[in-house]
C-alpha positions in Angstrom: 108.4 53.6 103.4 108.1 52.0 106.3 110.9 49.1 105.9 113.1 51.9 104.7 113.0 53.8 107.7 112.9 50.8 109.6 116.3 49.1 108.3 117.8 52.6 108.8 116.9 52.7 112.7 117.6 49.2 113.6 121.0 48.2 115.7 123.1 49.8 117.9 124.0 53.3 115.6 122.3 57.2 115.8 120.6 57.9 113.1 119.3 61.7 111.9 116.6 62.2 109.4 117.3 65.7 108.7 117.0 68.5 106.0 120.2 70.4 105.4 118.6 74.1 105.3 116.6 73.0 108.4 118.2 75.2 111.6 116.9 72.4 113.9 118.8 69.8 111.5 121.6 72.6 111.9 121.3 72.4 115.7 121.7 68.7 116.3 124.3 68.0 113.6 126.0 70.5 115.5 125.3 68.9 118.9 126.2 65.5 117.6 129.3 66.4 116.2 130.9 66.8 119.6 131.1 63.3 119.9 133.4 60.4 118.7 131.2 57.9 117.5 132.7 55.1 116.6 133.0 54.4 112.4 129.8 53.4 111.1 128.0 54.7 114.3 126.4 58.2 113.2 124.4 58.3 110.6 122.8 61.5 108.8 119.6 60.7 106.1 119.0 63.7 104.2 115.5 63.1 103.0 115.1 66.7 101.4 116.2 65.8 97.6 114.1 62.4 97.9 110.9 61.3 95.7 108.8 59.4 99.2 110.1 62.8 101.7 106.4 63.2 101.9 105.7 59.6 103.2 108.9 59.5 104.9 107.4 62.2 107.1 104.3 60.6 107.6 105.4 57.4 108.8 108.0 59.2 110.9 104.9 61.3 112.3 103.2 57.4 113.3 106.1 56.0 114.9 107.5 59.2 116.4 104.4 61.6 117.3 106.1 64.7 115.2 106.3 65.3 111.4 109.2 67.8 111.4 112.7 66.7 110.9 114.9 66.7 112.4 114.0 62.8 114.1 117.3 61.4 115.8 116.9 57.6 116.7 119.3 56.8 119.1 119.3 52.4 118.6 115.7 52.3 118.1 114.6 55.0 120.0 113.7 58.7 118.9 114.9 60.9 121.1 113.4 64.0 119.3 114.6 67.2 117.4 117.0 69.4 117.7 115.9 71.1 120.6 115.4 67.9 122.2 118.8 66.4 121.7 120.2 70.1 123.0 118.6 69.6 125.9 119.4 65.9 126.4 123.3 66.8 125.9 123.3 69.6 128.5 121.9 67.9 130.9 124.2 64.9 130.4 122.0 62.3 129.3 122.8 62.4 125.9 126.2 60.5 126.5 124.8 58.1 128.2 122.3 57.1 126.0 125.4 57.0 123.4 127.6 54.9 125.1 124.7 52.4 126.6 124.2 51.7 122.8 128.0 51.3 122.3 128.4 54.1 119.5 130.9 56.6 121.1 134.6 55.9 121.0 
């Protein structure tokens, strides 16, 4: 599980491991969206309907400190949950982080 979540993180694109009925998925889909990333830039994983979600989580939980989806890698970076990147964007560092990477239009 490891190498799959590793190729998905790896260059200059945000990625979100998520869950669609999650309300923290919810909330930084919704915080995300505000932005222009360029094409190929934003990526969402839903991990819900897969066969590995289980070790999924538990290699997101080595790498990342937290179990729980949402996980939104900015490059290779997480930057958190959803509570996390609502914070991040109100306080402005969230588009930062986005355009030091090169992802926003």
């Amino acid at each position: 599980m490891a190498e799959f979540v590793k190729a998905q993180i790896k260059g200059d694109k945000v990625v979100v491991f998520l869950k669609p009925s999650c309300p923290y998925c919810v909330l930084a889909k919704n915080v995300l969206s505000k932005y222009k990333f360029k094409s190929g830039h934003l990526e969402w994983i839903d991990i819900s309907g897969r066969s590995d979600v289980g070790s999924i989580q538990d290699y997101l939980q080595q790498i990342t400190g937290a179990r729980t989806v949402p996980r939104v890698f900015v490059g290779e970076q997480c930057i958190g949950g959803g509570s996390d990147v609502e914070g991040l964007d109100s306080s402005g560092k969230l588009k930062g982080m986005l355009q030091a990477i090169g992802s926003l239009e």
